[in-house]
N, CA, C and O of each residue as an XYZ file, in Angstrom:
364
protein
N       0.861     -1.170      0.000
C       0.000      0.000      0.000
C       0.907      1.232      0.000
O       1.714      1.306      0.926
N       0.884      2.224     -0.926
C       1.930      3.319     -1.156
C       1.021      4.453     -0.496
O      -0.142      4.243     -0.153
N       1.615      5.569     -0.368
C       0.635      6.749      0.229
C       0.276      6.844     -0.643
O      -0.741      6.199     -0.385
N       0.071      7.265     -2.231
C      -1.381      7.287     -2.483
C      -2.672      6.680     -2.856
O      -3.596      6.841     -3.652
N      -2.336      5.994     -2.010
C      -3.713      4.859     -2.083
C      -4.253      5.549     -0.703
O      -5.331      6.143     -0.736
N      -3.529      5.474      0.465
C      -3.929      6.331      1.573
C      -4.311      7.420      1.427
O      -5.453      7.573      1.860
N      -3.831      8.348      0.968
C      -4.540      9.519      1.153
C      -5.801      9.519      0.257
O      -6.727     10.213      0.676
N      -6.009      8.790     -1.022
C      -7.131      8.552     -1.477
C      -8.123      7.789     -1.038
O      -9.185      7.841     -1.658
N      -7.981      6.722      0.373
C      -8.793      6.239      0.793
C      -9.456      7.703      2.253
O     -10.618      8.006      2.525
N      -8.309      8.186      2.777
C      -8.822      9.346      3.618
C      -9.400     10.270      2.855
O     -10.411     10.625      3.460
N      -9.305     10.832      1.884
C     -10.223     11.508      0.904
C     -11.199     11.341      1.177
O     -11.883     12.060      1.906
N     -11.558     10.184      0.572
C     -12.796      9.362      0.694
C     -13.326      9.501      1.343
O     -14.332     10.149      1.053
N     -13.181      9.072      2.713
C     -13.699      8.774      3.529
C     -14.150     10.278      4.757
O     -15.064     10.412      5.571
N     -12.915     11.243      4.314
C     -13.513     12.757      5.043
C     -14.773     13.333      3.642
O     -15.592     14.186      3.982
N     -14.803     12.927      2.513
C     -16.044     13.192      1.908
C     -17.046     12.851      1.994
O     -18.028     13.513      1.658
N     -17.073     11.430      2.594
C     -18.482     10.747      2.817
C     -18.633     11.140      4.075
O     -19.788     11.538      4.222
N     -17.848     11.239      5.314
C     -18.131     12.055      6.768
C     -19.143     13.530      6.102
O     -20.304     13.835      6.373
N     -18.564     13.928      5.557
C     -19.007     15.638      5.476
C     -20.583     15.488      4.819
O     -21.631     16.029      5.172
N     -20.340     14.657      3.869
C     -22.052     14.458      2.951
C     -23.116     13.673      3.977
O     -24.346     13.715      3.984
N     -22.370     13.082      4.673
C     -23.504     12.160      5.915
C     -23.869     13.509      6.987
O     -24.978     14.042      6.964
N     -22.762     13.959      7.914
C     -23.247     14.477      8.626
C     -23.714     16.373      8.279
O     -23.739     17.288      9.103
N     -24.017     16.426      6.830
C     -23.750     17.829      6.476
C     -25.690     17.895      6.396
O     -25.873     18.943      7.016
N     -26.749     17.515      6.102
C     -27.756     17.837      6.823
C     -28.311     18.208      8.129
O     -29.092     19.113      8.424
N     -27.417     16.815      9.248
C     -27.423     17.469     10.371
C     -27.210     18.810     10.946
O     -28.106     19.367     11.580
N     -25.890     19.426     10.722
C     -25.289     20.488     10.907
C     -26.109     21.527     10.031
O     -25.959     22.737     10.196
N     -26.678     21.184      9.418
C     -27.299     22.676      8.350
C     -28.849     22.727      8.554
O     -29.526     23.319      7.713
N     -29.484     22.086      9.717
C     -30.866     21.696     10.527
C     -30.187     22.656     11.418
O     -30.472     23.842     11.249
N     -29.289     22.328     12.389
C     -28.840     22.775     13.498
C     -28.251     24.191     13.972
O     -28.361     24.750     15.064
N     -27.571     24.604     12.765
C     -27.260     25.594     12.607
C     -28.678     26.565     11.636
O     -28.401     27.725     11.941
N     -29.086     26.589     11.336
C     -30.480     27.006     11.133
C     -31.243     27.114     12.148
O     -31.552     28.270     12.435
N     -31.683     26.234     12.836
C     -32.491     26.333     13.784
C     -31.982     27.286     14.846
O     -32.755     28.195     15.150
N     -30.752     27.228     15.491
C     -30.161     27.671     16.381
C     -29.950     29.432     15.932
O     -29.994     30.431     16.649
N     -29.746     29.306     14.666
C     -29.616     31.386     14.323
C     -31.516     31.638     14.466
O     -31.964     32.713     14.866
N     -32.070     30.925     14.225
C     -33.734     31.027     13.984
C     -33.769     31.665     15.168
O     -33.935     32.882     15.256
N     -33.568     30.649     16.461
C     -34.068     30.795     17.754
C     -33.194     32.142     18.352
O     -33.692     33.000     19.081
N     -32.057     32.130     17.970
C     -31.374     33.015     18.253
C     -31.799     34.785     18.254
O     -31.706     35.741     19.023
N     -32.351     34.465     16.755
C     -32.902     36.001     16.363
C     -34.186     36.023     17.322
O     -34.298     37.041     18.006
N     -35.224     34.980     17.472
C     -35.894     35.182     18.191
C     -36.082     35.570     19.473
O     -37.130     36.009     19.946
N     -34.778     35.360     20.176
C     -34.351     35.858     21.443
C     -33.849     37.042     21.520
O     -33.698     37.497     22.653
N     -33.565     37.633     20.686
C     -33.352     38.799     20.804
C     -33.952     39.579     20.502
O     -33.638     40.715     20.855
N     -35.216     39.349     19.630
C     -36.106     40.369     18.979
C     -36.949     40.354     20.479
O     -37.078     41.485     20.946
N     -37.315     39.672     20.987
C     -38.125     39.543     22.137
C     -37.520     39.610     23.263
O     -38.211     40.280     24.029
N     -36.555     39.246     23.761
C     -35.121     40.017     24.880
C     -35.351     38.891     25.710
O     -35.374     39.271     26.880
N     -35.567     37.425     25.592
C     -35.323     36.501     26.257
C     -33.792     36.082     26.261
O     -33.005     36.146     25.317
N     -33.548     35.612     27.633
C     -32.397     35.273     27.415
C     -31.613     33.888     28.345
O     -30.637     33.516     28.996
N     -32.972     33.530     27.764
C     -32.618     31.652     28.492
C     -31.818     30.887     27.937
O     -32.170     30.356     26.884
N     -30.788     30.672     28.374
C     -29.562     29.532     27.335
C     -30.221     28.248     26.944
O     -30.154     27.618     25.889
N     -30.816     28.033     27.956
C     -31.403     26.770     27.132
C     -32.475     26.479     26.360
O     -32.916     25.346     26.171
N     -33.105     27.979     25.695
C     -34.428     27.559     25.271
C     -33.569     26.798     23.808
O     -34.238     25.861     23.373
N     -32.237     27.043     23.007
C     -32.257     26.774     21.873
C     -32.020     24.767     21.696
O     -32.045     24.094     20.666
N     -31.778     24.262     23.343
C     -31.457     23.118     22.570
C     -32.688     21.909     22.944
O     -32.469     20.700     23.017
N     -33.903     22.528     23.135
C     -35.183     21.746     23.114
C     -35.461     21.750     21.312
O     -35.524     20.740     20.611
N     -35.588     23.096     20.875
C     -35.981     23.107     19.011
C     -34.607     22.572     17.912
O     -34.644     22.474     16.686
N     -33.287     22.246     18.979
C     -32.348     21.647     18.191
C     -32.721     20.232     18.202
O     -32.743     19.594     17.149
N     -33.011     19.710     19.314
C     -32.734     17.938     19.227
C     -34.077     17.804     18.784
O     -34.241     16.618     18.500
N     -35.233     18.529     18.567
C     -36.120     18.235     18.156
C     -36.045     17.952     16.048
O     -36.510     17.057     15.342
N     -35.429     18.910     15.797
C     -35.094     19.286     14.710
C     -34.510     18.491     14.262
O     -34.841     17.888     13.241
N     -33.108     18.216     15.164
C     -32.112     16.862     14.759
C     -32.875     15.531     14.316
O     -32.764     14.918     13.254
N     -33.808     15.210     15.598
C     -34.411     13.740     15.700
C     -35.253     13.688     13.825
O     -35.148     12.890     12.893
N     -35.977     14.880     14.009
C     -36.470     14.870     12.421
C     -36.058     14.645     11.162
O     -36.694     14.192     10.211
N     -34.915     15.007     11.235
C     -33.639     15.099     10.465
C     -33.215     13.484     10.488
O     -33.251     12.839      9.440
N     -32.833     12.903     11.684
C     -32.513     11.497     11.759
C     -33.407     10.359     10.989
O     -33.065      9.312     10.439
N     -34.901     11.082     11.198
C     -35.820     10.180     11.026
C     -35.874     10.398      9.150
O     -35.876      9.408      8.419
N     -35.909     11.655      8.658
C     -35.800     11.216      7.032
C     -34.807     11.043      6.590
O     -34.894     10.292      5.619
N     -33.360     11.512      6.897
C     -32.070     11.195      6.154
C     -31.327      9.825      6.473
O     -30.484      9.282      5.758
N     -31.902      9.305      7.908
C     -31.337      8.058      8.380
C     -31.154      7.194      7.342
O     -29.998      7.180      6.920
N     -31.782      6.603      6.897
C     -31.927      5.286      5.633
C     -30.372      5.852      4.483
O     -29.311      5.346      4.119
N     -31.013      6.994      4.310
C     -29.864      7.571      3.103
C     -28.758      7.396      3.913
O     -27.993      6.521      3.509
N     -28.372      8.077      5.146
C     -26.867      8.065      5.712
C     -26.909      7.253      5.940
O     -25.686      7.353      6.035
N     -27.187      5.860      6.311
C     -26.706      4.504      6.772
C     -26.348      3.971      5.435
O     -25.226      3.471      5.358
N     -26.809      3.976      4.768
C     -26.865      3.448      3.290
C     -25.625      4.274      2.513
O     -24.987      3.659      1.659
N     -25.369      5.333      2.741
C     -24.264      6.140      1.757
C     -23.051      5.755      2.817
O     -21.933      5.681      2.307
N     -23.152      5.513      4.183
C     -21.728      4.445      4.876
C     -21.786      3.529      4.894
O     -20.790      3.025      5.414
N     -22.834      2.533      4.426
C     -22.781      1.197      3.936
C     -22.070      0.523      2.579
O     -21.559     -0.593      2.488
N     -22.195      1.508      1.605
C     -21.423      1.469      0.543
C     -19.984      2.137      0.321
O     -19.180      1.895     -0.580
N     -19.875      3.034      1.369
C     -18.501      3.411      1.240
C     -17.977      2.433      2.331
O     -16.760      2.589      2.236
N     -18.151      1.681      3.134
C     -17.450      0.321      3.869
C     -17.703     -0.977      2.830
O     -16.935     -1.937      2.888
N     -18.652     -0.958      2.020
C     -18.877     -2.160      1.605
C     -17.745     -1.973      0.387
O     -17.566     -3.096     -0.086
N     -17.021     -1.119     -0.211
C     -16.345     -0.593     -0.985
C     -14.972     -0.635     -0.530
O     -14.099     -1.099     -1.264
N     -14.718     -0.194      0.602
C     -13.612     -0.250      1.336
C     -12.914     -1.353      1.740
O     -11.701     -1.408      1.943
N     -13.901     -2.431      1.877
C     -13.661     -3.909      2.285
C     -13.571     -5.087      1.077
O     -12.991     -6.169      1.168
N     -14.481     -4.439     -0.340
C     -14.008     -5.731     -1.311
C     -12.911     -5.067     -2.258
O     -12.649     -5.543     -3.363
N     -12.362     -4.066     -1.802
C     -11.408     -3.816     -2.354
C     -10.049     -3.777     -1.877
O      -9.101     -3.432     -2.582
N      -9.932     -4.269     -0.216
C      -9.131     -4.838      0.553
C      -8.165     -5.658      0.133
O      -7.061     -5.415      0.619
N      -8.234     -6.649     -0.694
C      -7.063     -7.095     -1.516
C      -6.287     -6.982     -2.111
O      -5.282     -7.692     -2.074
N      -6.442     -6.221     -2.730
C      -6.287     -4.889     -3.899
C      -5.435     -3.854     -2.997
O      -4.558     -3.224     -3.589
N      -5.610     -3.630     -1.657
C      -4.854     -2.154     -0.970
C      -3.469     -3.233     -0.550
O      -2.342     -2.745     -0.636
N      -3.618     -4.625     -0.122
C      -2.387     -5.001      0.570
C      -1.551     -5.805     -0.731
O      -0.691     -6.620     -0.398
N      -1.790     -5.588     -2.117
C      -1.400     -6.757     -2.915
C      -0.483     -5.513     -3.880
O       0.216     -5.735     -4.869
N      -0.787     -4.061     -3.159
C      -0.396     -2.957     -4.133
C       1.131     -3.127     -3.652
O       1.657     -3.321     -2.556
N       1.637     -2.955     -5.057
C       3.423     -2.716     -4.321
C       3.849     -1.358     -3.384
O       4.992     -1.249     -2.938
């Protein structure tokens, strides 16, 4: 296995991190400037009102993208592993 097979498998694999968890983070960060502005237009200033409408948001998020993100790291492991022969057989 030469480095660039490595760094093309870490490639990889920080691209499929970012595309899996990049709905989460863009629910979360949305929601959180949402609530944010709302606290200030109205002058509340409870720290914790923002992370009841985050994990709510998240769980929603879990519940339609789940299938897709399990499934888009199912194929980048199922990929990773029948091509395993192939990474230790490289000169």
């Amino acid at each position: 296995m030469n480095e660039n097979l490595v760094v093309d498998i870490a490639r990889e694999a920080i691209y499929v991190i970012i595309k899996v968890s990049a709905p989460i983070l863009v629910v979360s960060l949305v929601v959180g400037l949402v609530v944010s502005i709302l606290q200030t237009v109205t002058s509340i200033q409870e720290h914790t009102l923002t992370f009841v409408p985050k994990l709510i948001a998240i769980l929603i998020v879990l519940i339609l993208f789940g299938n897709w993100m399990l499934t888009t790291l199912k194929e980048f492991m199922i990929n990773l592993f029948s091509n395993f022969s192939y990474y230790i057989s490289v000169p």
